[in-house]
N, C-alpha and C positions, 0 to 999 in steps of 0.2 A: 797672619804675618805677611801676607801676599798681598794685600790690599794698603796697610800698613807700608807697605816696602813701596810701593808703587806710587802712593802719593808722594812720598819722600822724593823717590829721582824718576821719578815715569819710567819709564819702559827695561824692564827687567830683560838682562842677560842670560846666556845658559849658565854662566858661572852662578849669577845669582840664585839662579832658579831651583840650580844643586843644593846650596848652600842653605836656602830654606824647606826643602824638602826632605836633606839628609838630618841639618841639626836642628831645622823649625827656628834658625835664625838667620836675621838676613847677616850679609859680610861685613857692614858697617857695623856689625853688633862690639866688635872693639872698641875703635877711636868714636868717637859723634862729635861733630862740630857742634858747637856753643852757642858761640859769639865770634863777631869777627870788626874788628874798626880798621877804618884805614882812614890815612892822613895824606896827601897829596900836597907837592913845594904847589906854589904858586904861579912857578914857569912851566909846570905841566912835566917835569923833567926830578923820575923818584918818588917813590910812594914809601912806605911805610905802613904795615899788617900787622895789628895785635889779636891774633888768633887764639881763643880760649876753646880747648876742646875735654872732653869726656871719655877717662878710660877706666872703668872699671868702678865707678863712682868717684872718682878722683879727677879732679880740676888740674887741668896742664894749661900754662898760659906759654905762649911763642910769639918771639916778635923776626918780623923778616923783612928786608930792603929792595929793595927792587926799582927796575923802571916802571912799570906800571902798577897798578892798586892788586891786579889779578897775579902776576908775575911774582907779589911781595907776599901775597896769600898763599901762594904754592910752596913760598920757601919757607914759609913762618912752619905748614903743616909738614912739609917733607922732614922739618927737623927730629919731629916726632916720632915719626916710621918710619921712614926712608933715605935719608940723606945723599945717596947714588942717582937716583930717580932724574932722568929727564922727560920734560914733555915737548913732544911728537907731533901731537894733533887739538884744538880744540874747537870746540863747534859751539857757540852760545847763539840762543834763542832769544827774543820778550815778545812776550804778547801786552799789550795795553801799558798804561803807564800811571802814576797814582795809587792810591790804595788796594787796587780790584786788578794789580800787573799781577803778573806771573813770570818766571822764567828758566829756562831748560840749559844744558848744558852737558856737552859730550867729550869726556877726554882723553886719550889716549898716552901712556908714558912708557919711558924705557926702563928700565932695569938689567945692566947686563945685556943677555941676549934677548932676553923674554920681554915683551909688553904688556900692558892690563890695559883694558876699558873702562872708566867709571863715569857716572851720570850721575846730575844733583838735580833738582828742582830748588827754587828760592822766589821769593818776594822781586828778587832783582839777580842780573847775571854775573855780578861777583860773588854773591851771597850762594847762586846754583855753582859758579864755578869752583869753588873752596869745597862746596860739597861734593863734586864730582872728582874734586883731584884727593879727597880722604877717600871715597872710595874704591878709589882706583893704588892706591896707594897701601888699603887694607888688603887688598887684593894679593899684591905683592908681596907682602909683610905672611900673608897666610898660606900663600901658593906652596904645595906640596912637593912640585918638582923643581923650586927655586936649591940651586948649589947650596948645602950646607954650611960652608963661608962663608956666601953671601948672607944668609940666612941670619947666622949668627952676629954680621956687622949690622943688620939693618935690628937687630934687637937691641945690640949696646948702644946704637943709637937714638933708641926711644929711651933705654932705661935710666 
């Protein structure tokens, strides 16, 4: 599960590290991103994300708008788990470019009072950042010291 998990977003957290050594699953084991398309206008102004993700065998499709491709991917996912959620911090990576790229990606969001960390790895860094903002995002949605209200609205709003 640790080797598994690590190829996914590279560099495991202590949150994470809990999380598969308590339930032998990583945190993303909720939501899993898909698939993800985005559509960008032609003046470079508005994106558009159709984000298909993975809960529990069941296909969730979200669409979300934004100014940039990354921006419209966060909102397409937050609708899913989190809809409160703002992001704080993100840190995208690539190494190489073409078939044989790679790319890393660090996020940080708000929730309330509390923040999460999550990290993706991808082919490219929309693709790691989508994955870094689900798991930072499951994070939140599973956190055990999250306010039972809050708790509660960030479920009605996946459901």
């Amino acid at each position: 599960a640790f080797k598994r998990r690590a190829d996914e977003i590279g560099a495991l957290d202590d949150d994470e590290m809990r999380a598969i050594l308590v339930n032998g699953k990583p945190i993303e084991s909720g939501i899993v991103l898909a698939r993800l398309e985005v559509r960008t206008e032609h003046s470079g102004k508005g994106a558009v994300a159709i984000v298909e993700m993975i809960r529990d065998g069941e296909r969730i499709t979200r669409v979300g708008i934004g100014e940039t491709a990354l921006e419209s991917a966060f909102i397409a996912v937050r609708q899913e788990t989190c809809p409160v959620a703002e992001i704080e911090e993100i840190d995208l990576l690539q190494f190489g470019y073409g078939k044989d790229s790679d790319a890393e990606a660090e996020v940080v969001i708000r929730v309330g009072a509390a923040t999460f960390r999550g990290h993706g790895r991808g082919p490219d860094p929309l693709w790691a950042g989508a994955r870094a903002f689900l798991h930072a995002l499951n994070k939140a949605v599973q956190a055990p010291s999250a306010e039972p209200r809050q708790q509660e609205n960030m479920h009605e709003a996946a459901g």
